[in-house]
mmCIF file of the N, C-alpha and C atoms, coordinates in Angstrom:
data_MODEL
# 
_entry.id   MODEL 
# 
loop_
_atom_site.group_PDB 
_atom_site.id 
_atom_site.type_symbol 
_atom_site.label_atom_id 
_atom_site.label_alt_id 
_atom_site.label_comp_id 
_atom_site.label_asym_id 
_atom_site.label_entity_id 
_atom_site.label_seq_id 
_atom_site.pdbx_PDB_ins_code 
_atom_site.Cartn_x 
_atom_site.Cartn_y 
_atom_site.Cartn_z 
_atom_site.occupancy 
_atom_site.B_iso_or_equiv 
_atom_site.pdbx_formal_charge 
_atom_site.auth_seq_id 
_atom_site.auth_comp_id 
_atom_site.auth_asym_id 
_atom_site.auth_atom_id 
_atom_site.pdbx_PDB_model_num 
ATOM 1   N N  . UNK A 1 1  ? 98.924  116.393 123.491 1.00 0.00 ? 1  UNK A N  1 
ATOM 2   C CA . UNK A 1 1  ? 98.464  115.701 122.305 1.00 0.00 ? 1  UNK A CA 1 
ATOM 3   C C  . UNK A 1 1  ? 96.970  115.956 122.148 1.00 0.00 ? 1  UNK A C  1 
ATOM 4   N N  . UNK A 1 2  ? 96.761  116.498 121.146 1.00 0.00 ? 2  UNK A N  1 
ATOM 5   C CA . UNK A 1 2  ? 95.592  116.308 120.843 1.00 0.00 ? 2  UNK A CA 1 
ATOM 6   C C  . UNK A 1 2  ? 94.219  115.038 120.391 1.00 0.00 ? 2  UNK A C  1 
ATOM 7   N N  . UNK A 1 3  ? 93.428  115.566 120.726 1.00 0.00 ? 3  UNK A N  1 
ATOM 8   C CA . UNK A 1 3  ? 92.156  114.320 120.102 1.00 0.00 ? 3  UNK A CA 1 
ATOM 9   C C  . UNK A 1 3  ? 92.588  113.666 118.824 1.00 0.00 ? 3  UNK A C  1 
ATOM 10  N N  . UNK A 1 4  ? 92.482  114.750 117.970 1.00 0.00 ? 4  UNK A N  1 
ATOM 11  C CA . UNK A 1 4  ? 92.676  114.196 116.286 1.00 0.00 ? 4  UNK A CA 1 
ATOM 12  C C  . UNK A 1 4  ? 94.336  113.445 116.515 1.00 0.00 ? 4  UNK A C  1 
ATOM 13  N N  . UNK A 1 5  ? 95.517  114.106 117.000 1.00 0.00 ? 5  UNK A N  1 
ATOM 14  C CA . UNK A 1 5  ? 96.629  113.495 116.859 1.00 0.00 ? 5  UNK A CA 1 
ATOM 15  C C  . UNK A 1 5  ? 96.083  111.944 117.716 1.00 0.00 ? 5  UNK A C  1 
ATOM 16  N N  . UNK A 1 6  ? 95.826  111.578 118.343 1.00 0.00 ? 6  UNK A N  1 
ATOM 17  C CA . UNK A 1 6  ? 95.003  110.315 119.427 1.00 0.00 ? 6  UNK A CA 1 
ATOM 18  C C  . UNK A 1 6  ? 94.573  109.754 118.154 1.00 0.00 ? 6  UNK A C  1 
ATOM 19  N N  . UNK A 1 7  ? 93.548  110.118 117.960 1.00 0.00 ? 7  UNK A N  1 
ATOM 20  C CA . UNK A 1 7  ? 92.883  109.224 116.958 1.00 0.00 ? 7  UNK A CA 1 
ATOM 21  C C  . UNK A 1 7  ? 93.896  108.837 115.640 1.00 0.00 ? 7  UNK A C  1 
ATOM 22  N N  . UNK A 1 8  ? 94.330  109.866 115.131 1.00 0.00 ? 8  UNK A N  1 
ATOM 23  C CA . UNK A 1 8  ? 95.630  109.447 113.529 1.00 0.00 ? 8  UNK A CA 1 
ATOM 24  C C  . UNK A 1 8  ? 96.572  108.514 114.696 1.00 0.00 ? 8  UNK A C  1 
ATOM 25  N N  . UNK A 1 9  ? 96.942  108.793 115.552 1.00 0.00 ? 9  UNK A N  1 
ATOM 26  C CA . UNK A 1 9  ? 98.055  107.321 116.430 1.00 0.00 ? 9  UNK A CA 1 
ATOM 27  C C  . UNK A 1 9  ? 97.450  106.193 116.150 1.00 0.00 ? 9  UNK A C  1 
ATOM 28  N N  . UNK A 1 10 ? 96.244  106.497 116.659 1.00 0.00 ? 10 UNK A N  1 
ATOM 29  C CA . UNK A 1 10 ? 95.584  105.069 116.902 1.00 0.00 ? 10 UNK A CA 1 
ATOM 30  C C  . UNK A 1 10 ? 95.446  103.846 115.480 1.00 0.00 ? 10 UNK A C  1 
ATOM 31  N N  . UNK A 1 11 ? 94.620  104.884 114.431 1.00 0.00 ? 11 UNK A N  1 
ATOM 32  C CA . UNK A 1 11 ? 94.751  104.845 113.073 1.00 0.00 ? 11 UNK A CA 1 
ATOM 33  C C  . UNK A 1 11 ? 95.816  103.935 112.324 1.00 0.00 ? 11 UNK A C  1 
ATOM 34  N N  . UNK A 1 12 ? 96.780  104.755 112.569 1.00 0.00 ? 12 UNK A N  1 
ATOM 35  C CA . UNK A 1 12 ? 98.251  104.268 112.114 1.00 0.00 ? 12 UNK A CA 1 
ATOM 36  C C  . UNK A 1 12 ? 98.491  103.028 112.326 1.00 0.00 ? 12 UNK A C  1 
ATOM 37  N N  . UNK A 1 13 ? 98.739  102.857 113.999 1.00 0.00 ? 13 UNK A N  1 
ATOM 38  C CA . UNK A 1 13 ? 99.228  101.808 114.606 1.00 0.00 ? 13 UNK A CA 1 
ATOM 39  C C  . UNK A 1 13 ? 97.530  100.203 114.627 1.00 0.00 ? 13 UNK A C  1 
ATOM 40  N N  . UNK A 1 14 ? 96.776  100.816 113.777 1.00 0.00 ? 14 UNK A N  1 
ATOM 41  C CA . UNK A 1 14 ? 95.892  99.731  113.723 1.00 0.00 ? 14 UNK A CA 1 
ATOM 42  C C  . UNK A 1 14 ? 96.273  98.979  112.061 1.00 0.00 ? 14 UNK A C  1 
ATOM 43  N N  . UNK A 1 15 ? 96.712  99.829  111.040 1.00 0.00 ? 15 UNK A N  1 
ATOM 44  C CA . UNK A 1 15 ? 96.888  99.754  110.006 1.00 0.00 ? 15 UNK A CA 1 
ATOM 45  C C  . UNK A 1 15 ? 98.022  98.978  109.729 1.00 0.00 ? 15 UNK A C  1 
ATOM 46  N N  . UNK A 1 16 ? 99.070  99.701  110.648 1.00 0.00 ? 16 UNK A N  1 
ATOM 47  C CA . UNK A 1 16 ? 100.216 98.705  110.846 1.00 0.00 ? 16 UNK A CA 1 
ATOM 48  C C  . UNK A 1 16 ? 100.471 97.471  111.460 1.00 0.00 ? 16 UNK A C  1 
ATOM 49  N N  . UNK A 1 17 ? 99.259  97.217  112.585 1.00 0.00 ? 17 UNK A N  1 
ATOM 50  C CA . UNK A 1 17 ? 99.351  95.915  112.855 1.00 0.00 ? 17 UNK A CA 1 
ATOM 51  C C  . UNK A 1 17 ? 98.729  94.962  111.371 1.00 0.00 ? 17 UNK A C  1 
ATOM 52  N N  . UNK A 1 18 ? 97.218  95.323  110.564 1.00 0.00 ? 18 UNK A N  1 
ATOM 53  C CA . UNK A 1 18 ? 97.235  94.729  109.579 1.00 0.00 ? 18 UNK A CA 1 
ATOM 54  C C  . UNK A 1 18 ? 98.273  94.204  108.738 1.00 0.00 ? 18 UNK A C  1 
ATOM 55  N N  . UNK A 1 19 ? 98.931  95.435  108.409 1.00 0.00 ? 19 UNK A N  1 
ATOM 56  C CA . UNK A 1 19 ? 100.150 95.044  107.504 1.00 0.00 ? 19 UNK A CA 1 
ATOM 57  C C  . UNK A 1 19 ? 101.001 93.994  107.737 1.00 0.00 ? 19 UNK A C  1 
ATOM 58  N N  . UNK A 1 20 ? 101.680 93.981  109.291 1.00 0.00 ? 20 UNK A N  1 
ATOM 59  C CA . UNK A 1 20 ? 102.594 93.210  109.888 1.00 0.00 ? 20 UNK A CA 1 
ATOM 60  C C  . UNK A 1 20 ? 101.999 91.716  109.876 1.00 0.00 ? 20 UNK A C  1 
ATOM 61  N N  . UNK A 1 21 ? 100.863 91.486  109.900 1.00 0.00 ? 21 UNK A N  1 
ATOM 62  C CA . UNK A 1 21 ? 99.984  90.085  110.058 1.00 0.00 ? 21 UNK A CA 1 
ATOM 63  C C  . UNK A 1 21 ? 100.034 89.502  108.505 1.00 0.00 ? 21 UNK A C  1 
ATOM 64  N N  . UNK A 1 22 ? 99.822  90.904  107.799 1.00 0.00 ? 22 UNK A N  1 
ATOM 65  C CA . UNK A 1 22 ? 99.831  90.304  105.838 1.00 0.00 ? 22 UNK A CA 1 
ATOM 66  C C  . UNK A 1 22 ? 100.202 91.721  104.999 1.00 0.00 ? 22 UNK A C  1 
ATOM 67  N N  . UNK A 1 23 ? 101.002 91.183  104.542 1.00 0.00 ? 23 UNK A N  1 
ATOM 68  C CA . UNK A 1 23 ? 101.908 92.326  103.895 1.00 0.00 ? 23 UNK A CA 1 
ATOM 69  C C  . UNK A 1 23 ? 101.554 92.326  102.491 1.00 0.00 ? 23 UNK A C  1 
ATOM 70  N N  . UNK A 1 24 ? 100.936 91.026  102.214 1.00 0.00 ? 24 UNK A N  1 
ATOM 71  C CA . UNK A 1 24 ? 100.414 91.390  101.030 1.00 0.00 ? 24 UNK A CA 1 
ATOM 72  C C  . UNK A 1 24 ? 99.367  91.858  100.842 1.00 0.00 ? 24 UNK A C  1 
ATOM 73  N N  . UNK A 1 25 ? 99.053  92.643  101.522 1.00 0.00 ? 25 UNK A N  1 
ATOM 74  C CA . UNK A 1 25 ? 97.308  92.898  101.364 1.00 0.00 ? 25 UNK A CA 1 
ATOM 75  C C  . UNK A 1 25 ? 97.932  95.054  101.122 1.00 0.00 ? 25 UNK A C  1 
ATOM 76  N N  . UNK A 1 26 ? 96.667  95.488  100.189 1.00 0.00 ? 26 UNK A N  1 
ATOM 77  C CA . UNK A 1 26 ? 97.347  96.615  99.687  1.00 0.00 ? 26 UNK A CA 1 
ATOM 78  C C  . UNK A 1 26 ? 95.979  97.882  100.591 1.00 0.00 ? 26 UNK A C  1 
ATOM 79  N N  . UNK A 1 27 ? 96.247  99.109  100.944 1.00 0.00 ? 27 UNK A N  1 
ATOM 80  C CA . UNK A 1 27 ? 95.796  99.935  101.492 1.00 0.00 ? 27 UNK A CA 1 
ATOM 81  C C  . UNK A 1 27 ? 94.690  99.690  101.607 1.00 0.00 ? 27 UNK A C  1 
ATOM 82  N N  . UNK A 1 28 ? 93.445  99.368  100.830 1.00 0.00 ? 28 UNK A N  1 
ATOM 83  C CA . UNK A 1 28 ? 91.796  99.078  100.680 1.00 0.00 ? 28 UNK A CA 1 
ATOM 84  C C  . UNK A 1 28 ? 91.864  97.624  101.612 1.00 0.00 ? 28 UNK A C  1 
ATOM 85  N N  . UNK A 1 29 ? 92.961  96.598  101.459 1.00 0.00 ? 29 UNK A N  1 
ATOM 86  C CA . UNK A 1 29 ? 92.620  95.349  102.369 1.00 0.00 ? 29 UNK A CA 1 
ATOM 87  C C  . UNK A 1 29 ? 92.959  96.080  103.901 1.00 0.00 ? 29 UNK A C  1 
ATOM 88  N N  . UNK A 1 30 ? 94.059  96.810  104.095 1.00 0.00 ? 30 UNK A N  1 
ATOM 89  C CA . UNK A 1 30 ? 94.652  97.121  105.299 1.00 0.00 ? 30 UNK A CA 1 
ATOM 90  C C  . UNK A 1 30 ? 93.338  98.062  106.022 1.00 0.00 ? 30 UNK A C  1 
ATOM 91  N N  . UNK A 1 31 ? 92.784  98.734  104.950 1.00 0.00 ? 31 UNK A N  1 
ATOM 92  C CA . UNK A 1 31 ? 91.656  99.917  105.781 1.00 0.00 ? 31 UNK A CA 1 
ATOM 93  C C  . UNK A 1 31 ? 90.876  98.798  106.476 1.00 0.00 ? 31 UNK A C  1 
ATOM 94  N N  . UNK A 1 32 ? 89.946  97.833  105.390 1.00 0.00 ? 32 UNK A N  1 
ATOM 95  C CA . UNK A 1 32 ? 89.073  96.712  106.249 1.00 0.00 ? 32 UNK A CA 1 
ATOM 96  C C  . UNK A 1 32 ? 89.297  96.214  107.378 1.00 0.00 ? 32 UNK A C  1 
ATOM 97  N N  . UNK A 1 33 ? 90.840  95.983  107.229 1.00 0.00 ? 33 UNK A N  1 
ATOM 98  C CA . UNK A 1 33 ? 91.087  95.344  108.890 1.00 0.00 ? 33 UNK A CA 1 
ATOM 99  C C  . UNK A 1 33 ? 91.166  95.968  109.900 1.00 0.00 ? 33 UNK A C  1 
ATOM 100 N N  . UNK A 1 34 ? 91.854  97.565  109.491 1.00 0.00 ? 34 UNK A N  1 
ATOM 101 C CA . UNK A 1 34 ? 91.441  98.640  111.199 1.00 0.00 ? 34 UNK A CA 1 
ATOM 102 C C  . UNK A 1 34 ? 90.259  98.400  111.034 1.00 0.00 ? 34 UNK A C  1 
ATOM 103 N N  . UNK A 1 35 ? 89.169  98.945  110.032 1.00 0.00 ? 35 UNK A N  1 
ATOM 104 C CA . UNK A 1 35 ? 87.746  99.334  110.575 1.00 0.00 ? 35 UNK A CA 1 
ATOM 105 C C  . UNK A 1 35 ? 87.151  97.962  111.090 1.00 0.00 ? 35 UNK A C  1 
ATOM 106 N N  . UNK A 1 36 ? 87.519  96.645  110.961 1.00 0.00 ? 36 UNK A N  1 
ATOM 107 C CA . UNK A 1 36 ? 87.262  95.607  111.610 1.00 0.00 ? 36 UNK A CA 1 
ATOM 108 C C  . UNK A 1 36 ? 87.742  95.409  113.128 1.00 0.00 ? 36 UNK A C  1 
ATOM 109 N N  . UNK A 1 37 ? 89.008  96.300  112.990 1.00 0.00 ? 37 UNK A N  1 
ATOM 110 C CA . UNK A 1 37 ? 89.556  96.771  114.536 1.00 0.00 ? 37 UNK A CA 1 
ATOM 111 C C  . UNK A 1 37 ? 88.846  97.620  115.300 1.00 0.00 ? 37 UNK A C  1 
ATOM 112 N N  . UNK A 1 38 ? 88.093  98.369  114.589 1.00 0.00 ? 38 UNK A N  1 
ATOM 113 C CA . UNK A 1 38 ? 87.046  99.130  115.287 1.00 0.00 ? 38 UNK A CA 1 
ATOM 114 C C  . UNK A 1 38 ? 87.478  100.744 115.170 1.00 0.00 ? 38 UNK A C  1 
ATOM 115 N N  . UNK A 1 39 ? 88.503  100.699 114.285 1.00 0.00 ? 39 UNK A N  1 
ATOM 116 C CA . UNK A 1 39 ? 88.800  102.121 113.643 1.00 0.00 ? 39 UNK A CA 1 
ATOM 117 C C  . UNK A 1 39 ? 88.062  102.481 112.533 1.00 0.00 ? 39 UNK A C  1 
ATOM 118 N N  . UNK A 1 40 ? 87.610  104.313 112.699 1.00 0.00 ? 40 UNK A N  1 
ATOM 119 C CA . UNK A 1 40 ? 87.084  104.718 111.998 1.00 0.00 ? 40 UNK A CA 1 
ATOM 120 C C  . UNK A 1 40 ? 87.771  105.242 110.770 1.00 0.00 ? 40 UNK A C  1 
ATOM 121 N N  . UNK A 1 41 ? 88.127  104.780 109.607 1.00 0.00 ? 41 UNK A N  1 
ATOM 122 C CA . UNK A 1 41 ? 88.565  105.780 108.629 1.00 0.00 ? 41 UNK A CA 1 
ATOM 123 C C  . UNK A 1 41 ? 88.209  104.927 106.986 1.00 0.00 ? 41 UNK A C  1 
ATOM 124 N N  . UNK A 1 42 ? 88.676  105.935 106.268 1.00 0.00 ? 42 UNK A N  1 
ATOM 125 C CA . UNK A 1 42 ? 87.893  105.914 104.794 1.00 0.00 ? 42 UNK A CA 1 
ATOM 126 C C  . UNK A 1 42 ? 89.328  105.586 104.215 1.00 0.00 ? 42 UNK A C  1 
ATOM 127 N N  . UNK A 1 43 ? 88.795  105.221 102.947 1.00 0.00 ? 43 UNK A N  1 
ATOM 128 C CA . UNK A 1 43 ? 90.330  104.115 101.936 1.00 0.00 ? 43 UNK A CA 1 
ATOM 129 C C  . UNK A 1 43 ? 91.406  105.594 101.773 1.00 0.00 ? 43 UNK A C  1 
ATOM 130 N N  . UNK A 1 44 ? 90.728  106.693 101.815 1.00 0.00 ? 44 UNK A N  1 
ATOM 131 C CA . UNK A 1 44 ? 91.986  108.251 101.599 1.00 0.00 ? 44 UNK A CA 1 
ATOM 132 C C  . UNK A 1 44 ? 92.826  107.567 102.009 1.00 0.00 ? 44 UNK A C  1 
ATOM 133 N N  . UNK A 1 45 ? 92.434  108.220 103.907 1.00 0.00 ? 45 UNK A N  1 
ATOM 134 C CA . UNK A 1 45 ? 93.314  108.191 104.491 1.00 0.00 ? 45 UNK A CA 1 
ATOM 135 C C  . UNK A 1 45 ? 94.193  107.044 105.058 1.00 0.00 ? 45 UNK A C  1 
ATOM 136 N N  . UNK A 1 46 ? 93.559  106.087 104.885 1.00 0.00 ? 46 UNK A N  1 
ATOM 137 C CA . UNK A 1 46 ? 94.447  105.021 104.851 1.00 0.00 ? 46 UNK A CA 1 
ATOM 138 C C  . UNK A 1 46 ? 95.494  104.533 104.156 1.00 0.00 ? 46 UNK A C  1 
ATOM 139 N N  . UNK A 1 47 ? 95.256  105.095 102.717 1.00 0.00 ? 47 UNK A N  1 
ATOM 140 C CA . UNK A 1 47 ? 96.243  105.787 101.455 1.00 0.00 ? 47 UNK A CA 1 
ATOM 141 C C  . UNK A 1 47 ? 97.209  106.366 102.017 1.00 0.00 ? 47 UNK A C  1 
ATOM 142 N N  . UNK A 1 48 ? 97.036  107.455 102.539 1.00 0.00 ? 48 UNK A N  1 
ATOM 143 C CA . UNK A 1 48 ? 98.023  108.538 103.016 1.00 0.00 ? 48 UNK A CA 1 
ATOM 144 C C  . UNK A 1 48 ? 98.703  108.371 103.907 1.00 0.00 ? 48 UNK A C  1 
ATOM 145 N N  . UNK A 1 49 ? 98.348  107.273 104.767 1.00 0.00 ? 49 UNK A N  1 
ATOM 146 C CA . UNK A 1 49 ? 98.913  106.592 106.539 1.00 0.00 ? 49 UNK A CA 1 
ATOM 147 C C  . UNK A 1 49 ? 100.078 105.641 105.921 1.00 0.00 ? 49 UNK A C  1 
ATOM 148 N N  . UNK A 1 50 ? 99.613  105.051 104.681 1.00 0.00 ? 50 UNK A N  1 
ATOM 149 C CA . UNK A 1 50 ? 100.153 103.905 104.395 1.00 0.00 ? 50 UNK A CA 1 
ATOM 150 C C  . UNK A 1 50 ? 100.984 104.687 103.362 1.00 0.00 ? 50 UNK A C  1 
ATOM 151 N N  . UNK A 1 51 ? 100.955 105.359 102.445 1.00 0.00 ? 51 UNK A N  1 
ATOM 152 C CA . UNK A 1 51 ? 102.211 105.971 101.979 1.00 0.00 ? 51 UNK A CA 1 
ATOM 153 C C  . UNK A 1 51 ? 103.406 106.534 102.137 1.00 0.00 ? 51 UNK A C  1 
ATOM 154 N N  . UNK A 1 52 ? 102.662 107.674 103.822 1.00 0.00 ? 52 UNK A N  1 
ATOM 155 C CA . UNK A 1 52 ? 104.023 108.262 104.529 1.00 0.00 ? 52 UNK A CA 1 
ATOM 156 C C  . UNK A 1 52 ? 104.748 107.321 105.285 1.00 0.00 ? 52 UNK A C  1 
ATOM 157 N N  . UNK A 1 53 ? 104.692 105.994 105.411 1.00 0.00 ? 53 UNK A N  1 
ATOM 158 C CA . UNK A 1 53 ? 105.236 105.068 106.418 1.00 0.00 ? 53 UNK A CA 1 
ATOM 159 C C  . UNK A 1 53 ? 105.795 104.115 105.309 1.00 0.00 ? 53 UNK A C  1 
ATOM 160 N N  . UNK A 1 54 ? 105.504 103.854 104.069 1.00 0.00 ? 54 UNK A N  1 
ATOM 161 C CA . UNK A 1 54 ? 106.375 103.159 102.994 1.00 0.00 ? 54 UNK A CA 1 
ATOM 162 C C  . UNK A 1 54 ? 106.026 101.612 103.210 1.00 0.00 ? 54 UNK A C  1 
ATOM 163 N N  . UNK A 1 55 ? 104.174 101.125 103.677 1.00 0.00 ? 55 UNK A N  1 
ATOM 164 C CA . UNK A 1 55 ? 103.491 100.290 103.837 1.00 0.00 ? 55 UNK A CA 1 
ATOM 165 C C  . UNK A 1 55 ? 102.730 99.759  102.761 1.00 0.00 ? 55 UNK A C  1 
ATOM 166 N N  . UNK A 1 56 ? 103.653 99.067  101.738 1.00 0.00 ? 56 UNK A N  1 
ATOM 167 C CA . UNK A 1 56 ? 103.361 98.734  100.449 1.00 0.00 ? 56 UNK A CA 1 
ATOM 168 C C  . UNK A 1 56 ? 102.807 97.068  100.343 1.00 0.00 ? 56 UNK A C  1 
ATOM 169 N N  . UNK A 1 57 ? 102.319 96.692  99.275  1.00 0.00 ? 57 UNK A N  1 
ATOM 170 C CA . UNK A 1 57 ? 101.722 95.258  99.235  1.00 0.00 ? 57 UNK A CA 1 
ATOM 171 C C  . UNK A 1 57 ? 102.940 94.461  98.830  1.00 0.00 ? 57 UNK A C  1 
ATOM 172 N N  . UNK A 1 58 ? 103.509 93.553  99.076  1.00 0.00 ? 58 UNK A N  1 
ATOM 173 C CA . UNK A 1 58 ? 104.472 92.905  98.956  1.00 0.00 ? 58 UNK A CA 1 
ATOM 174 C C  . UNK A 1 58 ? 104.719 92.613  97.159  1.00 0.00 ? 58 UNK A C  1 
ATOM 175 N N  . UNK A 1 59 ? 103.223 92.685  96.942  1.00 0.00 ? 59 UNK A N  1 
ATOM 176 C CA . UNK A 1 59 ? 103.152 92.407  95.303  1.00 0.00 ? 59 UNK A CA 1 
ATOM 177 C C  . UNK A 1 59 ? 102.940 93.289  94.372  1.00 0.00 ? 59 UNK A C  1 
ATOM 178 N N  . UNK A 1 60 ? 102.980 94.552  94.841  1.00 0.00 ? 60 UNK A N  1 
ATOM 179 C CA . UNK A 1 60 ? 103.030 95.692  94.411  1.00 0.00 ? 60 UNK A CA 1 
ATOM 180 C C  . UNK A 1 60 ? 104.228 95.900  93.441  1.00 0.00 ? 60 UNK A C  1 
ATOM 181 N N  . UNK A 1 61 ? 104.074 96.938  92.255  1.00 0.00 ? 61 UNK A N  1 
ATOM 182 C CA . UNK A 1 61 ? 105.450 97.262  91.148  1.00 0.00 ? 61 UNK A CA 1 
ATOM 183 C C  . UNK A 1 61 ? 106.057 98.088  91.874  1.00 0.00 ? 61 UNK A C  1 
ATOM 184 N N  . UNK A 1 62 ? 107.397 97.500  91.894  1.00 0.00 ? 62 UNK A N  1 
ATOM 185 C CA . UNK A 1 62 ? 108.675 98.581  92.495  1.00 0.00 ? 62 UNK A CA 1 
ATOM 186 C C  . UNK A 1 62 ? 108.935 99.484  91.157  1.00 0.00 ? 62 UNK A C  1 
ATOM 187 N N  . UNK A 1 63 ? 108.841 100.764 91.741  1.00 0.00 ? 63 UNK A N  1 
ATOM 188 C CA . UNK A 1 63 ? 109.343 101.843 90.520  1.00 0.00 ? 63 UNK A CA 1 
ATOM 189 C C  . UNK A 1 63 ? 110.541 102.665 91.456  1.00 0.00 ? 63 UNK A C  1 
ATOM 190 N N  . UNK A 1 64 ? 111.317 102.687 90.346  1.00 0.00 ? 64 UNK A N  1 
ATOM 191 C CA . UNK A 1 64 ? 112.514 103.632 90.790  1.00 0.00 ? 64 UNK A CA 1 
ATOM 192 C C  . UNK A 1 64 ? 112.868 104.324 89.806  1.00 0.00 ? 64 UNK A C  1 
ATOM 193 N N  . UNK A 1 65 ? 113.944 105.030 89.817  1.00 0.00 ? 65 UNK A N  1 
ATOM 194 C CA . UNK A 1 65 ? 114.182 106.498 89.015  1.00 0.00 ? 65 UNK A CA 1 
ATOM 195 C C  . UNK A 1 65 ? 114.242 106.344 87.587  1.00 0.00 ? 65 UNK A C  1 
ATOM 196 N N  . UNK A 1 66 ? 114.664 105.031 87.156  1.00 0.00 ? 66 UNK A N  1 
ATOM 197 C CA . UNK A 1 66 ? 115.088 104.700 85.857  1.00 0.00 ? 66 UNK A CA 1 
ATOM 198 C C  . UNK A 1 66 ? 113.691 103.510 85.358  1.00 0.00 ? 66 UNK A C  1 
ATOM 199 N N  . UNK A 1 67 ? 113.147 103.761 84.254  1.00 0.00 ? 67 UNK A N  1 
ATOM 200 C CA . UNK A 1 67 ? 112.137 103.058 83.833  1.00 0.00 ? 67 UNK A CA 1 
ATOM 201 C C  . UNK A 1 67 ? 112.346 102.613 82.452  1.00 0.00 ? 67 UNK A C  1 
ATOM 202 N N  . UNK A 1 68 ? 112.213 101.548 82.485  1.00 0.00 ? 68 UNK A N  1 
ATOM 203 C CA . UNK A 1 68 ? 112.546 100.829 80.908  1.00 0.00 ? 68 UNK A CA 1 
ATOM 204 C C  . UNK A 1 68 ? 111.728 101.208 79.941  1.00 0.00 ? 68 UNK A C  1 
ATOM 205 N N  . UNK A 1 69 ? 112.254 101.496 78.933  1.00 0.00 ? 69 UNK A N  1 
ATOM 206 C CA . UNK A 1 69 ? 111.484 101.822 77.430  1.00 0.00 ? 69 UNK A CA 1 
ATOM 207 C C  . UNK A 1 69 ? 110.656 100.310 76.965  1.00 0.00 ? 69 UNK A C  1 
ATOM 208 N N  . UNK A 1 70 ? 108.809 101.014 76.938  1.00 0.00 ? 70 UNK A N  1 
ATOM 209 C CA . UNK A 1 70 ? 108.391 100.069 76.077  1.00 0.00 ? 70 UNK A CA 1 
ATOM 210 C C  . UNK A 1 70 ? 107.570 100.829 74.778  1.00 0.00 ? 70 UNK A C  1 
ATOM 211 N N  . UNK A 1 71 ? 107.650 99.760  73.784  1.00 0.00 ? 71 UNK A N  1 
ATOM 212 C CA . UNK A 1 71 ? 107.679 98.462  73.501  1.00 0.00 ? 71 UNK A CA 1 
ATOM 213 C C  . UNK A 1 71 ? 109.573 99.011  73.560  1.00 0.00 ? 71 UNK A C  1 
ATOM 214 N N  . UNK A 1 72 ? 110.262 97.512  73.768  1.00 0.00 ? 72 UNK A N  1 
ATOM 215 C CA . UNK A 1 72 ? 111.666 97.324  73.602  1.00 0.00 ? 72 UNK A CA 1 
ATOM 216 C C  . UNK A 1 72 ? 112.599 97.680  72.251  1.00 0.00 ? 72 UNK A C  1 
ATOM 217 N N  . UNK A 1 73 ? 113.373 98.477  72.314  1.00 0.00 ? 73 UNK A N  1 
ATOM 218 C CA . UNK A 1 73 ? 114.266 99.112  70.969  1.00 0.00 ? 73 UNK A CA 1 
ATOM 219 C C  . UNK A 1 73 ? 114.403 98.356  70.478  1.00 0.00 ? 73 UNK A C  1 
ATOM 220 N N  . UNK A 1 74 ? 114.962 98.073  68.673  1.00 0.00 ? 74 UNK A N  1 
ATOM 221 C CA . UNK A 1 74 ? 115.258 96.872  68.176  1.00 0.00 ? 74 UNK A CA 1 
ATOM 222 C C  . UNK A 1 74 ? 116.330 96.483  68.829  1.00 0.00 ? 74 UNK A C  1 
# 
């Protein structure tokens, strides 16, 4: 394993403890709390940690394949 793979583990699993503590809090709250953990990283990649793992804000819009027409047909 490499350094950088070490450090993205570490990353991850700091991000994910945020999440698990408050799920409503969205990628920019989750970054504050690693780097309060004492992890180094920027709102990107915390974006990108938290996207490939499907680490969403509880209050976040669910979108799926089918999206309703607005304004509404008569």
């Amino acid at each position: 394993m490499t350094d950088a793979e070490w450090a993205a583990a570490h990353r991850a699993h700091a991000l994910f403890l945020a999440h698990e503590d408050d799920p409503e809090f969205g990628y920019r709250l989750l970054a504050d709390e690693a780097r309060d953990a004492g992890q180094d990283l920027c709102d990107r990649t915390a974006w990108k940690v938290c996207s490939e793992h499907g680490w969403w804000s509880v209050f976040g819009t669910k979108r799926g394949k089918e999206r309703s027409s607005w304004p509404p047909g008569p």
